[in-house]
MILUMMI-263741 format. One line per 10 residues: number of its first residue (from 1); for each residue x, y, z of C-alpha. Coordinates in nm, 4 decimals, always signed. Example, Ala and Ser with C-alpha at 12.3 -4.5 7.8 and 13.67 -1.06 7.14 Angstrom:
1	+1.2300,-0.4500,+0.7800; +1.3670,-0.1060,+0.7140
//
This chain:
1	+0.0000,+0.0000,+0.0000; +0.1013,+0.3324,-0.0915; +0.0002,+0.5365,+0.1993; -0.0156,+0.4420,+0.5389; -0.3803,+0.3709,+0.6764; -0.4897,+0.6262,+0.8942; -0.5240,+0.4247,+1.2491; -0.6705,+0.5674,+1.5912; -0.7116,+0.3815,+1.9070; -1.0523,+0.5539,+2.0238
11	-1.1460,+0.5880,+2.3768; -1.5336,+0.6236,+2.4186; -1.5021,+0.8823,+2.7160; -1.3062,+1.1305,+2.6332; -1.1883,+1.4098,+2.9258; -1.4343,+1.6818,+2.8009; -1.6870,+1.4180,+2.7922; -1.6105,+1.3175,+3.1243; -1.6219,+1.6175,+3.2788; -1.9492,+1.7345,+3.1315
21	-2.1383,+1.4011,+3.2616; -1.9927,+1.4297,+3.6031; -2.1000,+1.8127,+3.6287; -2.4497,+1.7173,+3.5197; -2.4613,+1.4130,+3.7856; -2.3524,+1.6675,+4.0296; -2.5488,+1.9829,+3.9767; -2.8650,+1.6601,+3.9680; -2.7805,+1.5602,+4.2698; -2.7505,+1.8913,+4.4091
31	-3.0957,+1.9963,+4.2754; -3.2630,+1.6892,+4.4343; -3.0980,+1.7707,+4.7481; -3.2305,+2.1108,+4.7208; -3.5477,+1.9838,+4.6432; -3.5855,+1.8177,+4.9365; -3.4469,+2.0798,+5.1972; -3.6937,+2.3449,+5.0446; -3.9856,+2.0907,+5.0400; -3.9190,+1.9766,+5.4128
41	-3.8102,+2.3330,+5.5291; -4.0481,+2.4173,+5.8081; -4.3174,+2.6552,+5.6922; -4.3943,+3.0226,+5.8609; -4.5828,+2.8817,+6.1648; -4.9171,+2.8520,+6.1782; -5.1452,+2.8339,+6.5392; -5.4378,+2.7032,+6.6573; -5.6108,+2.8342,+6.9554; -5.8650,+2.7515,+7.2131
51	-5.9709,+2.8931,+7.5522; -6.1069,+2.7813,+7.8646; -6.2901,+2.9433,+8.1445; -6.2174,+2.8328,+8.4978; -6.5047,+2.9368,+8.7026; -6.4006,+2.8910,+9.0384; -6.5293,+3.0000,+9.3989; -6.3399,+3.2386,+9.4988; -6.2795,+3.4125,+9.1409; -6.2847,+3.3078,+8.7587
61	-5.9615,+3.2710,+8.5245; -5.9379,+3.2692,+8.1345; -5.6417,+3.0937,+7.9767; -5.5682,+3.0857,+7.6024; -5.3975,+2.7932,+7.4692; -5.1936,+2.7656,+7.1449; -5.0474,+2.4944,+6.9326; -4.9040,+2.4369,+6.6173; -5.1545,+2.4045,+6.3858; -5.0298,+2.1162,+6.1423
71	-4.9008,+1.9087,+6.4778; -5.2126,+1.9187,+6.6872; -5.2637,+1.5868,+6.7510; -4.8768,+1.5168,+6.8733; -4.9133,+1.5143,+7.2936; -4.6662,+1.7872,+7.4335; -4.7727,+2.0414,+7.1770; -4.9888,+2.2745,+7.3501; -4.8744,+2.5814,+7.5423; -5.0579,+2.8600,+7.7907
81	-5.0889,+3.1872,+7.5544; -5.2127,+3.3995,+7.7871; -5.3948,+3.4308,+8.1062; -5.6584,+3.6674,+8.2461; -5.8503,+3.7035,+8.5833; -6.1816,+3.8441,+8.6116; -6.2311,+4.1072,+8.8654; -6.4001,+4.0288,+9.0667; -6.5691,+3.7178,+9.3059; -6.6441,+3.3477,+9.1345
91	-6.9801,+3.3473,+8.9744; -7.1647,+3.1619,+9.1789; -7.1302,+3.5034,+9.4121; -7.3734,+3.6476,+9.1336; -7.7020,+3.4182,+9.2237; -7.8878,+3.7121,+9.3749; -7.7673,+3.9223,+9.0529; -7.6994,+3.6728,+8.7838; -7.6985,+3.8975,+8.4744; -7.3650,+4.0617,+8.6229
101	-7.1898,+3.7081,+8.6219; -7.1811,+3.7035,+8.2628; -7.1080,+4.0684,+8.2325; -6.7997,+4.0657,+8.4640; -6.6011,+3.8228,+8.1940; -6.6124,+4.1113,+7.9695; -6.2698,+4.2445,+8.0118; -6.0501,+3.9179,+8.0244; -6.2597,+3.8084,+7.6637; -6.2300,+4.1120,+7.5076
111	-5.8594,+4.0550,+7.5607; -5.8627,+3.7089,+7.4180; -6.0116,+3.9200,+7.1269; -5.6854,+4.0747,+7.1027; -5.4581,+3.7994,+7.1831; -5.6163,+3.5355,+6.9475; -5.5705,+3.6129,+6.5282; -5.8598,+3.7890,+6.3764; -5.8649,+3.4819,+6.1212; -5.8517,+3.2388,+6.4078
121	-6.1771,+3.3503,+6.6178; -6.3932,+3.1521,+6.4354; -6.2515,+2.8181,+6.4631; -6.1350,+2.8698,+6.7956; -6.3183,+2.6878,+7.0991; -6.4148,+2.8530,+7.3966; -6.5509,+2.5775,+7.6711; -6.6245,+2.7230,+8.0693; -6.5957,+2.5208,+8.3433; -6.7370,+2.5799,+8.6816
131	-6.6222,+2.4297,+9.0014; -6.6976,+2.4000,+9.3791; -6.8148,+2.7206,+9.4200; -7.1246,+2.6374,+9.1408; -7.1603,+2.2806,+9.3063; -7.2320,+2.4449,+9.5964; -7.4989,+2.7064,+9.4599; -7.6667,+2.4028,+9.2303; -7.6914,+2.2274,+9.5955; -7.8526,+2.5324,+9.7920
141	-8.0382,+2.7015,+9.5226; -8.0402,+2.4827,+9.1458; -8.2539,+2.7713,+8.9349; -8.0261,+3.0125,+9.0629; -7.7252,+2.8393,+8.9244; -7.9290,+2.7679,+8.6036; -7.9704,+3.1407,+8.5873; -7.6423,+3.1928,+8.6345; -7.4961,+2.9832,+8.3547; -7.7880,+3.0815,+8.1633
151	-7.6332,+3.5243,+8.1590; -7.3253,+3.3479,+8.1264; -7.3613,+3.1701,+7.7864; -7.5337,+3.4661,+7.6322; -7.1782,+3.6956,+7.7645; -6.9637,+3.4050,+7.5767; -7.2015,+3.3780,+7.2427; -7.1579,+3.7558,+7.1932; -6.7823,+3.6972,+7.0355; -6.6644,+3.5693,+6.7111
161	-6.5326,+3.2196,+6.8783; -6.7085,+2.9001,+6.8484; -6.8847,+2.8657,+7.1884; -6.8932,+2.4872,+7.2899; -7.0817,+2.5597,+7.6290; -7.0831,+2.6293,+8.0373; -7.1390,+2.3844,+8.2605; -7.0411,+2.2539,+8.6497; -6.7929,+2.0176,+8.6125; -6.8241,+1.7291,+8.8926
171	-6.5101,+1.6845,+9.1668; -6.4376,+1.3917,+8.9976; -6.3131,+1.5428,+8.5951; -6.1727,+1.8666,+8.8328; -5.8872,+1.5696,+8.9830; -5.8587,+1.3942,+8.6987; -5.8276,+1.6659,+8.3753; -5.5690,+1.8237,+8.6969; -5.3682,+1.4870,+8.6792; -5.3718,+1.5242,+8.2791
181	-5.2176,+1.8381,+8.3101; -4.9910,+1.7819,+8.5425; -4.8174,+1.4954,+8.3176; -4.9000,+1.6582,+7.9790; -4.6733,+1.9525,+8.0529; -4.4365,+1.7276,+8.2176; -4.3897,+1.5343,+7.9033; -4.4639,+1.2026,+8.1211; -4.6499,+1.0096,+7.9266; -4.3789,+0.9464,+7.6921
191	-4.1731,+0.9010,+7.9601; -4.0996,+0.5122,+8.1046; -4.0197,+0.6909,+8.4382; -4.3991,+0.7309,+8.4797; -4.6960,+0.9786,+8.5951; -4.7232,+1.1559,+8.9167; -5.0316,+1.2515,+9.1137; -5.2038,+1.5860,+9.1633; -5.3042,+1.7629,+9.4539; -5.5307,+2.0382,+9.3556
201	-5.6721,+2.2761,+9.6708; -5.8977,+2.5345,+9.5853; -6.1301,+2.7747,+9.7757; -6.4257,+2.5076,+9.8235; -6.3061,+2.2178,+9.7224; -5.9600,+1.9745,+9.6866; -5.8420,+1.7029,+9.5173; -5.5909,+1.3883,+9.5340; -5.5431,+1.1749,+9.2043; -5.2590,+0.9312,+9.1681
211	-5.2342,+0.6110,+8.9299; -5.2289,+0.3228,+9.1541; -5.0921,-0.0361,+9.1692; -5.3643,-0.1895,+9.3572; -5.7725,-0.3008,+9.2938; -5.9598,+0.0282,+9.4001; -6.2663,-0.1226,+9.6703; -6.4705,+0.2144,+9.5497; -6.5878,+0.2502,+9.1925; -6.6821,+0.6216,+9.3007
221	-6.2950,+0.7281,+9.3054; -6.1652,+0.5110,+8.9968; -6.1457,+0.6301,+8.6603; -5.9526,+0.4655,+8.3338; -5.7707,+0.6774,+8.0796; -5.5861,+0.5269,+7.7376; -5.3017,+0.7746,+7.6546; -5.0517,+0.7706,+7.4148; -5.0641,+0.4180,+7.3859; -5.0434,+0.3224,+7.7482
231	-5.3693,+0.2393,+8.0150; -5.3611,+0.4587,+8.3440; -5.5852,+0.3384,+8.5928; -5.7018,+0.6647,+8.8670; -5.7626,+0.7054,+9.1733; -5.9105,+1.0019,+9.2535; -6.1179,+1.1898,+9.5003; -6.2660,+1.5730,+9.5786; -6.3782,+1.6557,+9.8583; -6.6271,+1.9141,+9.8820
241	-6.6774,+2.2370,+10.1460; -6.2708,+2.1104,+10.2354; -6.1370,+2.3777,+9.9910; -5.9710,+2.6395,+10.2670; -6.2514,+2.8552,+10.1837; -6.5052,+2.6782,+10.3427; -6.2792,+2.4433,+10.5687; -6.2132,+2.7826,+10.7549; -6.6073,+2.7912,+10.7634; -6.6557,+2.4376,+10.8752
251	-6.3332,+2.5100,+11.1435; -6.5570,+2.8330,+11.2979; -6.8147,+2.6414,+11.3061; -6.7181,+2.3947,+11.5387; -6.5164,+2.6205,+11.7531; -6.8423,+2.8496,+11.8256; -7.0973,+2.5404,+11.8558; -7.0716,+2.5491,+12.2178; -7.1390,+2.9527,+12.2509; -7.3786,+3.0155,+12.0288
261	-7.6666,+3.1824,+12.2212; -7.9982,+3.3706,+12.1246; -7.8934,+3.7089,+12.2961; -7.5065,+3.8093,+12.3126; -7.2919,+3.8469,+11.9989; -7.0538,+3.5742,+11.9374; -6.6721,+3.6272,+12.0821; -6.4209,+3.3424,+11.9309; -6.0698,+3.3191,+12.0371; -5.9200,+3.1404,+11.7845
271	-5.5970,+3.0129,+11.7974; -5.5260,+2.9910,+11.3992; -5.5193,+3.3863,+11.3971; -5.2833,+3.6295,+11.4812; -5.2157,+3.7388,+11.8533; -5.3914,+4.0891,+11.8309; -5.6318,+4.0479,+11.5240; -5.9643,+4.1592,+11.6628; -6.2290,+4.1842,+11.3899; -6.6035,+4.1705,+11.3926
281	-6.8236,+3.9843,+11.1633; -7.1574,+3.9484,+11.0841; -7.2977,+3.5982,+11.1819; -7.4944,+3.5873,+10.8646; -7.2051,+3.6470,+10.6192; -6.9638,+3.4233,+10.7641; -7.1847,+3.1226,+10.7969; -7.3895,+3.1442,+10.4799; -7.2815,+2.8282,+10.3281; -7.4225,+2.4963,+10.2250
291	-7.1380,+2.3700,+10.4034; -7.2074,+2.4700,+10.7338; -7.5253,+2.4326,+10.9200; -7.7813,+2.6362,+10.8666; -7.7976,+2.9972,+11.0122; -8.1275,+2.9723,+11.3018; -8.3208,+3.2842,+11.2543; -8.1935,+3.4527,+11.5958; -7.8634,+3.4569,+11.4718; -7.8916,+3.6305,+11.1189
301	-7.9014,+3.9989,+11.3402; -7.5565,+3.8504,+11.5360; -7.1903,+3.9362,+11.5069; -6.9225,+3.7129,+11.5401; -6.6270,+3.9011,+11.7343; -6.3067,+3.7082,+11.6178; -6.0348,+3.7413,+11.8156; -5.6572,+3.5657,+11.7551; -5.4083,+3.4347,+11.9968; -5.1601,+3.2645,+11.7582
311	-5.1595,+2.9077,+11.9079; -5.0522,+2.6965,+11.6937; -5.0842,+2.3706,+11.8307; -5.4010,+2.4651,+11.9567; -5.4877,+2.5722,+11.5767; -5.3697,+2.1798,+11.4823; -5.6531,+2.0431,+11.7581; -5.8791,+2.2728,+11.6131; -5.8548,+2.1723,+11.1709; -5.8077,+1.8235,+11.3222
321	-6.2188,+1.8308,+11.4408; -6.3384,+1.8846,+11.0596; -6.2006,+1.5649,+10.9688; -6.3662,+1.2242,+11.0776; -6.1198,+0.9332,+11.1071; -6.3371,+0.7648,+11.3591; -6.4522,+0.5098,+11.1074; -6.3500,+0.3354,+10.7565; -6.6056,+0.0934,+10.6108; -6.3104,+0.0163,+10.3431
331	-5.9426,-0.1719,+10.4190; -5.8101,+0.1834,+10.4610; -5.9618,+0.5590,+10.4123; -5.8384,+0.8739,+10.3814; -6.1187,+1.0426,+10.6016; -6.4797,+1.0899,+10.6340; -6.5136,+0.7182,+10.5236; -6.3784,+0.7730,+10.1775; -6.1401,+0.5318,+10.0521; -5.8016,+0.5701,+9.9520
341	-5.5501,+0.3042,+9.8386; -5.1470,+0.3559,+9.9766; -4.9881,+0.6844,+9.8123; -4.7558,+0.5664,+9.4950; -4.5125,+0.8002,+9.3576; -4.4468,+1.1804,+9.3270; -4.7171,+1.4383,+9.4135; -4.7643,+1.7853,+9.2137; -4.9156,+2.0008,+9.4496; -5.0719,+2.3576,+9.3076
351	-5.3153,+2.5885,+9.2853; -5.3919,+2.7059,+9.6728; -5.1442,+2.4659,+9.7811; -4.8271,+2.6434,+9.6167; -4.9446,+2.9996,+9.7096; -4.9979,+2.9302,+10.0371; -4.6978,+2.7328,+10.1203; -4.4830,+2.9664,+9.8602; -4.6269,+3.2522,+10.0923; -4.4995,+3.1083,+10.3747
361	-4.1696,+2.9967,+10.2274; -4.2363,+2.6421,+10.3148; -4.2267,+2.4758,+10.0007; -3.8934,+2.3149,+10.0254; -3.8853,+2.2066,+10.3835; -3.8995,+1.8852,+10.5920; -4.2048,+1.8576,+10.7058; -4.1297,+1.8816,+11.0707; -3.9003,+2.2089,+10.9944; -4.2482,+2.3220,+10.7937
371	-4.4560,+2.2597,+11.1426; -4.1521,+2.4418,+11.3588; -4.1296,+2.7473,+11.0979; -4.5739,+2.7797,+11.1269; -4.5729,+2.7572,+11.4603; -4.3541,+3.0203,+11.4706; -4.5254,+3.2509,+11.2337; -4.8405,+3.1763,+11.3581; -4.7320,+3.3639,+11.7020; -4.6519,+3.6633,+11.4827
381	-4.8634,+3.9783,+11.5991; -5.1174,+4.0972,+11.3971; -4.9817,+4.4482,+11.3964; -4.6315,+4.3334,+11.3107; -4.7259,+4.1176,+11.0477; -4.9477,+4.4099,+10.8520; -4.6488,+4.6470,+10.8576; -4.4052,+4.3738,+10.7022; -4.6658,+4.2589,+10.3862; -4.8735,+4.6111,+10.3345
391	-4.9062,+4.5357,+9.9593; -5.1410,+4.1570,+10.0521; -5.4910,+4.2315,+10.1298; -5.5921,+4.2105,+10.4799; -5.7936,+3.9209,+10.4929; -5.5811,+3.6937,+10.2769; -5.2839,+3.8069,+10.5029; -5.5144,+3.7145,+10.7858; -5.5790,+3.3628,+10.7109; -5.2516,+3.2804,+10.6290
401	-5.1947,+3.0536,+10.9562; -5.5174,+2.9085,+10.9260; -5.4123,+2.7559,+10.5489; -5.0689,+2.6929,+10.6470; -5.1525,+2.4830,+10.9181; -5.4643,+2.3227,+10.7603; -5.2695,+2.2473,+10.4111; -5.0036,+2.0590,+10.6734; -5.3156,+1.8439,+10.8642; -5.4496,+1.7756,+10.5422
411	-5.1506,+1.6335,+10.3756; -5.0373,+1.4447,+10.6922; -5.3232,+1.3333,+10.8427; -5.6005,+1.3670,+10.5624; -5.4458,+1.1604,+10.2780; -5.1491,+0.9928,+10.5038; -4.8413,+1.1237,+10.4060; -4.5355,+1.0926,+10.6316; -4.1825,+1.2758,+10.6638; -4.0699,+0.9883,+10.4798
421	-4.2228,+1.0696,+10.1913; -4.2995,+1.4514,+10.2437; -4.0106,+1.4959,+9.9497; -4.2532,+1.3536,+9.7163; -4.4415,+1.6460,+9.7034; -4.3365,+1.9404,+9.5025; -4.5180,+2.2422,+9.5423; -4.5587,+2.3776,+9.1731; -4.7305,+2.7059,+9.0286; -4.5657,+2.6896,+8.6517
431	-4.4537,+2.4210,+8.4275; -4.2644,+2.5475,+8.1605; -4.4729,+2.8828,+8.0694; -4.8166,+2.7378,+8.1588; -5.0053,+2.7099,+8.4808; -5.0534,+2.3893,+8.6755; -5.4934,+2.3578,+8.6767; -5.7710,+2.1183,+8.5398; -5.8373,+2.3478,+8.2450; -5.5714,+2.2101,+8.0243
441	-5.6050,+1.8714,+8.0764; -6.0227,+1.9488,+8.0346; -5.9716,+2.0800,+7.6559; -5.6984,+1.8457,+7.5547; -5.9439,+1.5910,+7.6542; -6.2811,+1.7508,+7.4691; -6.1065,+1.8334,+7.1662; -5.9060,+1.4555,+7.1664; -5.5555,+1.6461,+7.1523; -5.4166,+1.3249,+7.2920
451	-5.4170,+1.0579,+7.0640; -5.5186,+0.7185,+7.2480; -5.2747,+0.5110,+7.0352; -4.9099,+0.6793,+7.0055; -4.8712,+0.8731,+6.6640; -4.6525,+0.7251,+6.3996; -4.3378,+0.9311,+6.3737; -4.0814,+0.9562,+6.0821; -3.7361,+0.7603,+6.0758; -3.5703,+1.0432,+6.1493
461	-3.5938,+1.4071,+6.2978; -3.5608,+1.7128,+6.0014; -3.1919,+1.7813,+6.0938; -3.1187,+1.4437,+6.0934; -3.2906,+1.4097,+5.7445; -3.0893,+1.6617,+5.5727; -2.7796,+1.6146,+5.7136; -2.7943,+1.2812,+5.6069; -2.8776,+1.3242,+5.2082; -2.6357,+1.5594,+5.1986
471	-2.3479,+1.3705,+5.3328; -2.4762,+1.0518,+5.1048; -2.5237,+1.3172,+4.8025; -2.1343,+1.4622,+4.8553; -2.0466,+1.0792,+4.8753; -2.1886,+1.0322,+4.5674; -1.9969,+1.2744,+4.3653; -1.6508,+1.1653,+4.5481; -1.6978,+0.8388,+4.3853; -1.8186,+0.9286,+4.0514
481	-1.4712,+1.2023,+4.0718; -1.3071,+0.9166,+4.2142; -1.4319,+0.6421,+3.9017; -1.3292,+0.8716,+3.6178; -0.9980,+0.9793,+3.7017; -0.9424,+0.5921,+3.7954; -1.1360,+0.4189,+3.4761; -1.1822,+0.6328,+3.2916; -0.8445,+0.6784,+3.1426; -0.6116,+0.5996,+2.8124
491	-0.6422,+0.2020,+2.7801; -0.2367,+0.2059,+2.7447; +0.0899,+0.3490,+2.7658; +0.1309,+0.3591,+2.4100; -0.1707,+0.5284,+2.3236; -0.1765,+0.7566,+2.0566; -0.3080,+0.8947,+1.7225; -0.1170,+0.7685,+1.3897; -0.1768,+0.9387,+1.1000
//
């Protein structure tokens, strides 16, 4: 042959080619990467509200609640937005004028007007509870309750939310939607270290709930929940008129049994008040209570002249008469013949019981250190005591002793607890940013915020996610790097182009 035959050795990826492939794997990879970032990124968040009325004796309280809106049915979720209290008594103080019970929520709702997203007020559910205070009234006078409830649905109907009713909610949900909240906020049900119970004191009533071990002998004080996948089986109990509202009341009562005559006013030296504290009461005003017998007709036009002498032992003797322990017709009772099974666990103690014994600076002590410390505050004169607290109101400062004392009794020799285990109660106002009560655990429970089978959750958290597909996406372009510089070269040293 003439001329030489033109012969190439041909490589089917050459470098530009290579290049240009791996760029195109990478900048895919990258863009499903991004993809999934931007379609997983959490979203501006959204909230869902709801609000609860807690109509109690001694005053009412409106708490707004908010959760995420597209993880409402997770447990853990749902946090206190806001709180108002109405100025003012409880409701049940309005049976005489019951038109002014609805109009005295005015101010706290026209704030959860404010508080809550115009675009959110109709969706959001408002629910009132009432408590002891409204047991009480439905006891002594039911159509004056029924009026009651009746001026206070019209006040809530007036705004934009949706209005899923008023009603007296028995002892019974008050301990147990308490217990829910406790260990909702607490995070305890998806905890394996457990629940603990609730003690719940409030002006006219109080409550003890705890999950126990053993077969409860009353159906009365046993209630079932299914939580988050787990069975909790209650015991629970309220006692009404032994809220330290009406236990005071019920104390008074049997102190002045023995004087009370048709002629003379009424002079009490009580021993649970300050040495000094002289105050006269009218008969009528202190007594007027389904929880106390009634007033005889002679005695309406009496005063009660209540004098302290800061006793404190002798104050003991005294709260010790209101409870009966002289007779169980169960294994073992609390008092007046209710049942209660052996305490189990750790106790959250709030409402009256944390002011009180956070008052008295008593929350963290021994329990005999917490008697010595009373007794010695108890002896306090009257006089002395005013000038040290100006800013508390006179007749909360005056009763301090009194709830002290009977928040001790109870505890100790009402529901059994011992300095052994006095450690297992914590005295709590706050978990987190919301406040320790029945009304959380009442609307996570109407609105079925806690699932009774636990939720399915993903493989792995959102961090997790990413960081993970983008460590696997950067290994993925390593090795494709990695493949053509090592296979994707010249087939041999002695490659070249002839011509």
């Amino acid at each position: 042959m003439d001329e030489q035959q033109e012969m190439k050795v041909k490589n089917p990826w050459h470098r530009a080619q290579i290049i240009f492939v791996a760029t195109v794997i990478a900048v895919g990879i990258i863009i499903m990467v991004a993809i999934a970032v931007v379609q997983h990124k959490p979203l501006h968040q959204k909230y869902k509200y709801g609000i609860v009325l807690d109509a109690g004796s001694s005053h009412t309280s409106v708490y707004i609640y908010e959760w995420p809106a597209e993880k409402e049915n997770n447990t853990g979720m749902v946090q206190q937005k806001h709180a108002c209290n109405v100025k003012g008594k409880g409701i049940s103080s309005y049976s005489e004028t019951p038109h002014k019970a609805g109009e005295s929520l005015k101010e706290c709702m026209d704030e959860a007007k404010e508080t809550i997203p115009k675009q959110r007020h109709h969706e959001t559910p408002v629910y009132l509870g009432a408590t002891a205070g409204m047991r009480l009234l439905k006891m002594d006078n039911n159509n004056a309750s029924e009026k009651v409830l009746e001026f206070v649905e019209k006040s809530l109907q007036t705004y934009p939310f949706s209005y899923q009713g008023a009603r007296i909610i028995t002892g019974q949900e008050e301990g147990a939607f308490g217990w829910v909240t406790v260990n909702y906020l607490s995070d305890n049900f998806r905890k394996a270290s457990g629940t603990v119970g609730a003690l719940d004191l409030g002006g006219a009533s109080t409550q003890i709930t705890f999950v126990s071990g053993q077969q409860l002998e009353s159906s009365d004080n046993s209630i079932d929940f299914r939580l988050y996948g787990k069975d909790y089986h209650l015991y629970t109990h309220s006692f009404l008129c032994y809220g330290k509202d009406q236990v005071l009341k019920l104390s008074l009562e049997k102190q002045i049994q023995p004087k009370r005559t048709m002629t003379d006013n009424i002079i009490l030296e009580d021993p649970c008040f300050h040495p000094g504290y002289n105050v006269t009461k009218s008969f009528q005003r202190v007594f007027d209570s389904p929880c106390v017998k009634t007033v005889r007709s002679f005695e309406r036009q009496q005063n009660l002249i209540h004098i302290g002498i800061g006793n404190w032992n002798k104050c003991q003797e005294a709260i010790r008469n209101v409870f009966n322990t002289t007779y169980c017709p169960y294994s073992r009772c609390s008092f007046n013949k209710v049942f209660q099974p052996p305490l189990e666990g750790k106790f959250g103690a709030f409402s009256a019981y944390f002011f009180v014994m956070n008052f008295l600076n008593l929350t963290t002590n021994r329990l005999e250190e917490a008697k010595e410390k009373l007794a010695t505050y108890c002896t306090t004169p009257w006089n002395t005591l005013k000038k040290k607290h100006p800013e508390v109101k006179e007749k909360y400062l005056a009763e301090y002793c009194f709830s002290g004392t009977y928040i001790i009794t109870l505890l100790e020799e009402g529901y059994n607890f011992t300095s052994d285990n006095w450690a297992n109660i914590e005295f709590i106002k706050k978990i987190g940013e919301s406040e320790v009560g029945w009304t959380l655990g009442y609307m996570l429970n109407l609105t079925n915020m806690i699932p009774a089978e636990a939720p399915d959750t993903p493989l792995l958290p959102y961090g997790g996610y990413v960081t993970l597909m983008f460590f696997l996406s950067l290994l993925i372009i390593v090795f494709v790097i990695l493949g053509c510089i090592f296979f994707c070269r010249p087939s041999g040293p002695n490659h070249k182009e002839i011509i």
